[in-house]
N, C-alpha and C positions, 0 to 999 in steps of 0.2 A: 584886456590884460591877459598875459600868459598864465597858465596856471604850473606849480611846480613841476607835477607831473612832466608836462610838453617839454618845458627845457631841458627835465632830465634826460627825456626822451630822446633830443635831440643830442644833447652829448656824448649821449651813448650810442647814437647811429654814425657820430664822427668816429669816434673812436673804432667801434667795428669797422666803418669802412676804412680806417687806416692801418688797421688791422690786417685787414684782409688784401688791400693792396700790398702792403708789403710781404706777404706770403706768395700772392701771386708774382711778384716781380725776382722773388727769393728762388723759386719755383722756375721761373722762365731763365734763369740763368743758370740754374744748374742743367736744364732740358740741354741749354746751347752751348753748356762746357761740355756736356759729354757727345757733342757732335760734333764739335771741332776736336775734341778726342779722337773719335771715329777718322775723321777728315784726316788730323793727323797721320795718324795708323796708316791708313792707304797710301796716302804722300811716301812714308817713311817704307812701306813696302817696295812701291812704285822706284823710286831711289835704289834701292839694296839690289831688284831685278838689273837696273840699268849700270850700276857700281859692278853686277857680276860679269853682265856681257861685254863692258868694256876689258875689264881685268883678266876675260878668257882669254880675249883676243890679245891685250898685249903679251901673256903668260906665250900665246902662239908667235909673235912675233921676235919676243926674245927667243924662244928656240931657233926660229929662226937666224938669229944672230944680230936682227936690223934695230937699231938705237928707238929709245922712245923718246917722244917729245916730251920736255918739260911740263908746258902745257895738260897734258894727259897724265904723267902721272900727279902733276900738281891737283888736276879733278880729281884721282882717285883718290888721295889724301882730305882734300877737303870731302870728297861724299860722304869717306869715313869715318870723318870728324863729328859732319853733322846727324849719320846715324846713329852714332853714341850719344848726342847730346838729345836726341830725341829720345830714345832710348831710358837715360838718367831721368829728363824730365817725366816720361811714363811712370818711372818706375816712382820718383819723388811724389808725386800725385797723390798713391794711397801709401803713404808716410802716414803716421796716424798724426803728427804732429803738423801735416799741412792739413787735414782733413778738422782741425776743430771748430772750424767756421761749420762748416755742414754734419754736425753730429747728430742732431734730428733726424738725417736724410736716411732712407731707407733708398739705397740704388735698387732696389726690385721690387719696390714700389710703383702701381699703376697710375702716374701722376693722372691722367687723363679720366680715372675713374673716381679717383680721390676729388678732383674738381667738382665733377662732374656731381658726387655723393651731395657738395654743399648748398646746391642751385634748388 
């Protein structure tokens, strides 16, 4: 027969471990929003270079005099659309009101040390 003790035991190593998974999975998803942040950021760089050197060139062609294609300036519109909404969404991120799911979170915190502190 179990004695008190043991079951208690046991309940409480459920609970810790659910505990504790859920920090770690809390944890792995904030690591992998702020690298698809990252990721973002470069994209929306990458875009903005390519939006300039296009829009040199056409800036050259009109001086020139010669028409531009629909097509090309229809890209320049749209690159410019979605660098704005890149942009808003960056800027909507650290909104304190999108941020009260992660209010705990300390962004310059060493997740990787802090883990590592529990083991």
């Amino acid at each position: 027969m179990c004695s008190p003790q043991t079951i208690l035991d046991k309940i409480v190593e459920k609970i810790i471990d659910s505990v504790i998974q859920s920090m770690v999975c809390h944890i792995h998803f904030v690591t992998c929003y702020k690298g698809n942040l990252e990721k973002l950021d470069a994209e929306k760089k990458n875009l903005e270079d390519q939006w300039q050197k296009v829009n040199d060139e056409v800036d050259i062609y009109k001086t020139l005099g010669k028409d531009i294609k629909a097509k090309v300036s229809n890209w320049l519109t749209e690159a410019d659309k979605m660098i704005k909404e890149v942009e808003e969404f960056v800027n909507h991120k650290t909104d304190p009101e999108s941020m009260k799911c992660f209010k705990f979170v300390n962004h310059k915190t060493d997740w990787g040390a802090w883990t590592r502190r529990g083991r």
